[in-house]
VOGU-3710 file (C-alpha; in Angstrom, 3 decimals, decimal comma):
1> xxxxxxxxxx> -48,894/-0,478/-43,949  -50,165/-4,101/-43,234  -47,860/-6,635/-41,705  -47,880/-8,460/-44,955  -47,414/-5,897/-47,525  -43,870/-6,043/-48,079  -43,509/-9,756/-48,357  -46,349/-9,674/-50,651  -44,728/-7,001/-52,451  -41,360/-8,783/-52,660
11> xxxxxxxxxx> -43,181/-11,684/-54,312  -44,006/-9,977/-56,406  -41,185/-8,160/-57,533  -42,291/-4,538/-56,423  -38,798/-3,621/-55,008  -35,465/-3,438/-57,300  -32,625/-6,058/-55,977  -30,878/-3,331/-53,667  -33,651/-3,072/-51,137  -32,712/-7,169/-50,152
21> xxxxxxxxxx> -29,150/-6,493/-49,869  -28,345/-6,779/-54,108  -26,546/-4,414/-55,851  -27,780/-1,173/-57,948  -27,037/-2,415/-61,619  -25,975/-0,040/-64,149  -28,393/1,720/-65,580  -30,697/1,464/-63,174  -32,159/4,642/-61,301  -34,159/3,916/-58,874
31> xxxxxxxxxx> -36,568/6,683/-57,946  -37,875/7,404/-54,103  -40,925/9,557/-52,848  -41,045/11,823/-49,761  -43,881/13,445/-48,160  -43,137/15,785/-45,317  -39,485/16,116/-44,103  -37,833/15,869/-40,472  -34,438/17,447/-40,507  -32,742/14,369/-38,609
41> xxxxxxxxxx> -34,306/11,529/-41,000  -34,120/13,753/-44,057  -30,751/14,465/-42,928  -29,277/11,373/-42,413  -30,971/10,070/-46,123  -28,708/12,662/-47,681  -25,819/11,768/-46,306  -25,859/8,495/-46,902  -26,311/9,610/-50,530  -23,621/11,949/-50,270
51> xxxxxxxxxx> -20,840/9,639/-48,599  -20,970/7,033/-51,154  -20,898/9,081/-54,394  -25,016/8,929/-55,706  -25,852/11,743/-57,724  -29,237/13,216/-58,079  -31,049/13,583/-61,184  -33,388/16,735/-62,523  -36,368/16,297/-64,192  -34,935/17,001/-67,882
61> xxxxxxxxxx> -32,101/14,590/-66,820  -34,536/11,923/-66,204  -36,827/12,170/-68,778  -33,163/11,943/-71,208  -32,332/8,589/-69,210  -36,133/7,004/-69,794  -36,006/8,173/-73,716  -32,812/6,479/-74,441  -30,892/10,336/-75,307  -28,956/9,833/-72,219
71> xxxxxxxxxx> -27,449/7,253/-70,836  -27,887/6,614/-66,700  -24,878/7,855/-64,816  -22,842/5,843/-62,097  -25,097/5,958/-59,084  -27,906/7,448/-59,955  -30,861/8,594/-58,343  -34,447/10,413/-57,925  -35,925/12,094/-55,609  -39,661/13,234/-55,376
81> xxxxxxxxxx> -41,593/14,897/-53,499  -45,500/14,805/-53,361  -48,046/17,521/-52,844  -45,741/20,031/-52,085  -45,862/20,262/-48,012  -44,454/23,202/-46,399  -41,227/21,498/-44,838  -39,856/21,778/-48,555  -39,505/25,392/-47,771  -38,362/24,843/-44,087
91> xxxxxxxxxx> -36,219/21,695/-44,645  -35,650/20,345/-47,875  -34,756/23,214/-49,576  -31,424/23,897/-47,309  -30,560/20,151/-46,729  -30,528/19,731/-50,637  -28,621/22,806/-51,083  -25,940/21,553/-48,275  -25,583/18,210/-49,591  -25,503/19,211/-53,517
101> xxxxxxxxxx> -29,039/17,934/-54,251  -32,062/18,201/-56,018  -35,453/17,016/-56,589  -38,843/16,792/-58,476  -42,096/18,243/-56,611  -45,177/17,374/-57,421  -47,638/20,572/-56,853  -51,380/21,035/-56,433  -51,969/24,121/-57,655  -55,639/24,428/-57,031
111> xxxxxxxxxx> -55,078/23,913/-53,579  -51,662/26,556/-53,273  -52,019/29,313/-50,964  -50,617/33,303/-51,604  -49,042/34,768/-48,313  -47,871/38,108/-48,264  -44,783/39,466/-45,827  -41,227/38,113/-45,492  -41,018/34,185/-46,160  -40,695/31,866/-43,306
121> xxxxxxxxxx> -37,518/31,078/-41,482  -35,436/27,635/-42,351  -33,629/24,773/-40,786  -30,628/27,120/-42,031  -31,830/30,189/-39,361  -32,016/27,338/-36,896  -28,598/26,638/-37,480  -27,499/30,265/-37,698  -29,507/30,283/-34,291  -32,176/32,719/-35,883
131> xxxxxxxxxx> -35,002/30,413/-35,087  -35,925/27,944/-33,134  -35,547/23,922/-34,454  -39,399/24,138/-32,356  -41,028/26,457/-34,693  -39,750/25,170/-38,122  -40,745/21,472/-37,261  -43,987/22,783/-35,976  -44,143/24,539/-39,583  -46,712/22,074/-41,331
141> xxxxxxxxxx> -49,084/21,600/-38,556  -50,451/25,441/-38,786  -50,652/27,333/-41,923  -47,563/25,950/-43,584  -48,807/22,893/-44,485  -48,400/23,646/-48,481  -45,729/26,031/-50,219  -47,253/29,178/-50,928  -46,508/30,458/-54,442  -43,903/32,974/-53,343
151> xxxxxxxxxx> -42,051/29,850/-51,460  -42,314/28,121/-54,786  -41,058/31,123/-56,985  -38,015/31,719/-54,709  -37,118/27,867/-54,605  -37,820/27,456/-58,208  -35,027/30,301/-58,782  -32,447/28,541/-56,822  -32,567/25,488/-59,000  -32,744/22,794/-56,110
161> xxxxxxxxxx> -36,343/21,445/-57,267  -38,257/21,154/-60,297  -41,635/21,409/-59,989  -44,225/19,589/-61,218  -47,947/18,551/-61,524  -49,728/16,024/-58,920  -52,941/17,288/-60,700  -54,996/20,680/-60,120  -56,658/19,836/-57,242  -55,847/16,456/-56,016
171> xxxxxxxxxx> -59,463/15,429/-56,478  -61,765/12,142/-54,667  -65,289/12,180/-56,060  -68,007/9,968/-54,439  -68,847/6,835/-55,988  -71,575/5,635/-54,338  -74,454/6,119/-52,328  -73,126/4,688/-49,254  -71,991/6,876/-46,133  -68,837/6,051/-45,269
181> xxxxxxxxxx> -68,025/9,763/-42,804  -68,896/13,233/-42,282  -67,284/16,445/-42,683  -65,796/17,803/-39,577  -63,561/20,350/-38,363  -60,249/18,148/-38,421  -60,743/17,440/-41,759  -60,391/21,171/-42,832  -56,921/21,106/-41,588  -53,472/20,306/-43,739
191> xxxxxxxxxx> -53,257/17,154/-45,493  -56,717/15,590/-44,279  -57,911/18,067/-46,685  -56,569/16,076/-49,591  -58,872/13,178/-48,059  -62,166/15,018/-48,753  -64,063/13,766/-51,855  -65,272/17,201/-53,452  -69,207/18,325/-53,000  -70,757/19,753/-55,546
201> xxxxxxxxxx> -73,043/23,002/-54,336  -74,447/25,394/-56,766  -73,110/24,356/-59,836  -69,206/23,994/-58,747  -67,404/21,683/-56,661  -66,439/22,668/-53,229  -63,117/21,570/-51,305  -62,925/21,196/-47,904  -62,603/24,347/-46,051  -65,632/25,256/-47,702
211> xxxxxxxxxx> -67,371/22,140/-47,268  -70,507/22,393/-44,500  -70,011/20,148/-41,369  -71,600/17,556/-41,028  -72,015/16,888/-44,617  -72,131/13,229/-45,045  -69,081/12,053/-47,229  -69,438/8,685/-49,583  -67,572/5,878/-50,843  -65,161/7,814/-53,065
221> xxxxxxxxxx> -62,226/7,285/-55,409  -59,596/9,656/-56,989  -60,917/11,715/-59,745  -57,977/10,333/-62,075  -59,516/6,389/-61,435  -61,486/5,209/-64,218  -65,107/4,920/-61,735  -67,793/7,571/-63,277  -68,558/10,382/-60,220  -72,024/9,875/-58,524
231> xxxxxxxxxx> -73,547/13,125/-57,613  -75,777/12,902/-54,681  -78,956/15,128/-54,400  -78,078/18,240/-52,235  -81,274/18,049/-50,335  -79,876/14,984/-48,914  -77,264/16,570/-47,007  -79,387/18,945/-45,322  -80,800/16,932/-42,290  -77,217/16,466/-40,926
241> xxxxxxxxxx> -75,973/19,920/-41,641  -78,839/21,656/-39,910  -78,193/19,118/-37,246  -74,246/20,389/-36,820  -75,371/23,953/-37,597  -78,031/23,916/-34,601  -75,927/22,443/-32,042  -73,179/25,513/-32,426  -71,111/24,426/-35,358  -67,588/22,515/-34,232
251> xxxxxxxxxx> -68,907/22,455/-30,938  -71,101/19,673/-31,934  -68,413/17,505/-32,421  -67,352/17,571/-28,975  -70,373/15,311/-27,898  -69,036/11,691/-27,283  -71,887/10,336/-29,535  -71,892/13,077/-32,428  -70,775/10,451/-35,104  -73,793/8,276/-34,187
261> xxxxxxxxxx> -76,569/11,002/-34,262  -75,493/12,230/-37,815  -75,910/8,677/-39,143  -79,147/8,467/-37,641  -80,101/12,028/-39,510  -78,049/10,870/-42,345  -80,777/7,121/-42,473  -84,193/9,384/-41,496  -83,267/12,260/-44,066  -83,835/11,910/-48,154
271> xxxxxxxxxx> -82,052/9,007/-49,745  -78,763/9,387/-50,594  -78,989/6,770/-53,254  -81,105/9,586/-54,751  -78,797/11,442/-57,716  -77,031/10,857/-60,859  -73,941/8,977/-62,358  -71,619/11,160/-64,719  -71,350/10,910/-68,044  -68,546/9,635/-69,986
281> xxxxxxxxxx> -67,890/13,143/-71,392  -68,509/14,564/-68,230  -65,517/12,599/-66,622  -63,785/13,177/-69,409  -63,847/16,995/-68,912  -63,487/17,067/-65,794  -60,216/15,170/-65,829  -59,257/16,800/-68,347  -59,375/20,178/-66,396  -57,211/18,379/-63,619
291> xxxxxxxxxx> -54,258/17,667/-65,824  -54,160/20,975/-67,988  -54,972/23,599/-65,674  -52,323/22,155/-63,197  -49,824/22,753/-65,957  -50,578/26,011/-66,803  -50,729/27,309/-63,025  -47,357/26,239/-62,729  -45,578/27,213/-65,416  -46,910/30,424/-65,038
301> xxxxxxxxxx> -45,586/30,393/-61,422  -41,923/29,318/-62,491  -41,606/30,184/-65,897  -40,630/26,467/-66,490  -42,473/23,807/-68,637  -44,421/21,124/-66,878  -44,286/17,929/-68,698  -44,473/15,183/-65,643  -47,264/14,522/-63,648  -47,495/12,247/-60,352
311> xxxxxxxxxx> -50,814/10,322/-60,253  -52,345/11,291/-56,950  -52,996/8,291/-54,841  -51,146/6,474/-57,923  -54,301/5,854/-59,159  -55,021/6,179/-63,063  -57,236/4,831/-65,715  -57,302/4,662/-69,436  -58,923/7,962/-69,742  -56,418/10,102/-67,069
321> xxxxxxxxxx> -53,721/8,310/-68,900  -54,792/8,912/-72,688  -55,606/12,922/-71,487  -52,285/13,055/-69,773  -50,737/12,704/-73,390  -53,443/14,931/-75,182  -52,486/17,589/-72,602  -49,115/17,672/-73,013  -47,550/15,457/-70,279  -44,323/13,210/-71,167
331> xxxxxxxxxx> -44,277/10,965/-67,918  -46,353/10,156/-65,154  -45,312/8,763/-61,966  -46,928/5,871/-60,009  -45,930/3,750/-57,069  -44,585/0,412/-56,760  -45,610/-1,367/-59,866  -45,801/-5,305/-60,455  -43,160/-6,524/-62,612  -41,111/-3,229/-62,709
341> xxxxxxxxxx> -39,337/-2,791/-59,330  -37,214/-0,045/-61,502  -38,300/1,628/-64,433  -35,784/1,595/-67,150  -34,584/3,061/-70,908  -37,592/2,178/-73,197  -40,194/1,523/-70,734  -43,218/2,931/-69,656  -43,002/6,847/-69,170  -46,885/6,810/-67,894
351> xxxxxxxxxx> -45,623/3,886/-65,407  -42,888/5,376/-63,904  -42,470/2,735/-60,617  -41,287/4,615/-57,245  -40,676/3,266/-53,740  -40,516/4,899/-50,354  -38,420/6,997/-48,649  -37,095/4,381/-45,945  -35,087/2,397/-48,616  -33,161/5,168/-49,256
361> xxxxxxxxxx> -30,409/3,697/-46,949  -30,852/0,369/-48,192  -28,538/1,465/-51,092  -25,111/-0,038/-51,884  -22,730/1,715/-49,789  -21,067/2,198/-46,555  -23,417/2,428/-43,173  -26,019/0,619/-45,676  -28,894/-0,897/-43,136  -30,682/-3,935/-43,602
371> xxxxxxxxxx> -34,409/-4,546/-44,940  -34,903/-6,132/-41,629  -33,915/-2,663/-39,583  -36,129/-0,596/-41,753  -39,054/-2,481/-41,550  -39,019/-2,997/-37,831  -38,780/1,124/-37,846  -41,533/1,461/-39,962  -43,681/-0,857/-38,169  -42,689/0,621/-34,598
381> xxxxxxx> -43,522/4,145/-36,190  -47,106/2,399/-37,239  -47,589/0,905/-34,066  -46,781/4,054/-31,753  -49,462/6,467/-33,993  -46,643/7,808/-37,056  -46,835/7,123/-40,707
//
């Protein structure tokens, strides 16, 4: 976050009155989006929920409100949750349950894992002291960075989250020919994965744990942007794989100068600039694939329909949007959007505005905070290394 996006975004008129001290009018539901949860923050969100009388809205309920065949209740809100990160399961899950809560998750099914045994422990066997609070907040930094489908089928049976589609596989695709990074081992690892543009090798597209190191990435985009994919030529990529390879694999990347020699394999090897641009009908598919194969994956995993979709990265184009409809989607969530700081009855179901997590307690209500005290913790949490 840059020093000057909120004001910027205050001028223009990203953020419903509430968040500068207003009131919530009737009728108006705004709608928030989480990432990973901390029991303490997450916590303390709820509560102030909770204490002054908000309710939380389902999926069905929501789509009702936006189509005019409900009408908004008294404190309203939503709460979503992208790319379904493990602390769902270890802290979201209970904290809804205790407070009376639900919420809309946005899955990546092409990127879900299958784990076998007994399901991991909660912020509730912390509590029961069954576990320690060490282990479950340490959850998402190992394998537990994404539900598994047998965390997703037991929370979809409880009825504290619906889930939904944030697209199959949460795609970049390069762009252009220029070098912008290479693959390395951190990269491979939770969420950074999501960061990786995909490689095509052998006639399918690779994601990143199966992605070579050292394979130089490119200027890239999300797949569900309107910019046509440029496929590099493989043979490209060799010089600074061999390179990695060579020099023992992810022990190359413990040399002090390892970025710099790759770029100079990256500038002696075969032209990048050497490959193709997609087709229209190419992109087309492709996207395509994204929304409807995310839909079926789920459903089949929760025996629920899927009928909203969360752009990733907010990004979308004509085509995503048009195939989001053709598919069978009924809404699609962005971010904050210009001109719509909430998203009411009659308007845009493919535009559905959302705002961060840290206005939460902004809302009308008592121990309501100030715009000033949550920006000066989000900027402290910026300048000391968080998110």
């Amino acid at each position: 976050m840059s020093l000057w996006e909120v004001p910027r975004d205050l001028l223009l008129r990203r953020y419903p009155p509430f968040v500068t001290g207003g009131p919530l009018p009737r009728g108006h539901v705004p709608v928030f989006v989480f990432h990973s949860l901390e029991p303490e923050s997450f916590g303390r969100k709820l509560a102030h929920l909770a204490d002054n009388g908000y309710r939380t809205l389902s999926a069905d309920e929501y789509r009702q409100v936006l189509e005019g065949r409900m009408s908004a209740p008294e404190k309203a809100v939503v709460l979503t949750f992208d790319d379904g990160r493990g602390s769902l399961w270890t802290v979201g899950g209970p904290l809804l349950r205790r407070h009376g809560m639900r919420g809309i998750v946005f899955l990546v099914p092409g990127r879900i894992p299958s784990r076998a045994g007994p399901l991991p422990a909660t912020w509730d066997d912390v509590l029961a002291g069954r576990a320690s609070a060490q282990d479950i907040l340490a959850h998402e930094d190992g394998e537990g960075a994404f539900l598994t489908w047998e965390e997703i089928k037991a929370l979809s049976v409880t009825g504290v989250f619906d889930f939904q589609s944030h697209t199959l596989t949460h795609a970049r695709i390069h762009v252009a020919p220029d070098v912008v990074g290479f693959m390395t081992p951190d990269l491979r690892q939770g969420y950074h994965a999501l960061d990786v543009p995909l490689i095509e090798s052998g006639g399918r597209d690779l994601l990143a744990d199966e992605v070579p190191l050292g394979t130089p990435l490119l200027q890239s985009a999300p797949r569900t942007s309107e910019v046509l994919r440029f496929y590099e030529d493989p043979v490209s990529r060799q010089t600074c794989v061999e390179t990695v390879a060579a020099a023992g694999g992810e022990d190359f990347f413990a040399q002090p100068d390892w970025e710099k020699v790759l770029r100079r394999r990256a500038s002696s090897g075969a032209q990048l600039g050497e490959g193709r641009r997609e087709s229209e009908a190419e992109r087309e598919t492709a996207i395509r694939r994204e929304l409807a194969e995310a839909r079926e994956r789920i459903e089949a995993c929760t025996g629920r329909t899927v009928d909203q979709l969360c752009y990733p990265w907010h990004a979308s184009g004509p085509t995503s949007r048009r195939l989001a409809r053709e598919v069978g989607y009924a809404m699609a969530f962005c971010g904050k959007v210009r001109g719509t700081p909430v998203t009411l009855a009659g308007g845009d179901p493919f535009s559905i505005a959302r705002i961060g997590e840290d206005y939460v307690e902004l809302l009308p209500g008592a121990g309501r905070k100030s715009l000033t005290s949550v920006l000066f913790g989000k900027w402290l949490r910026r300048f000391s290394g968080g998110s």
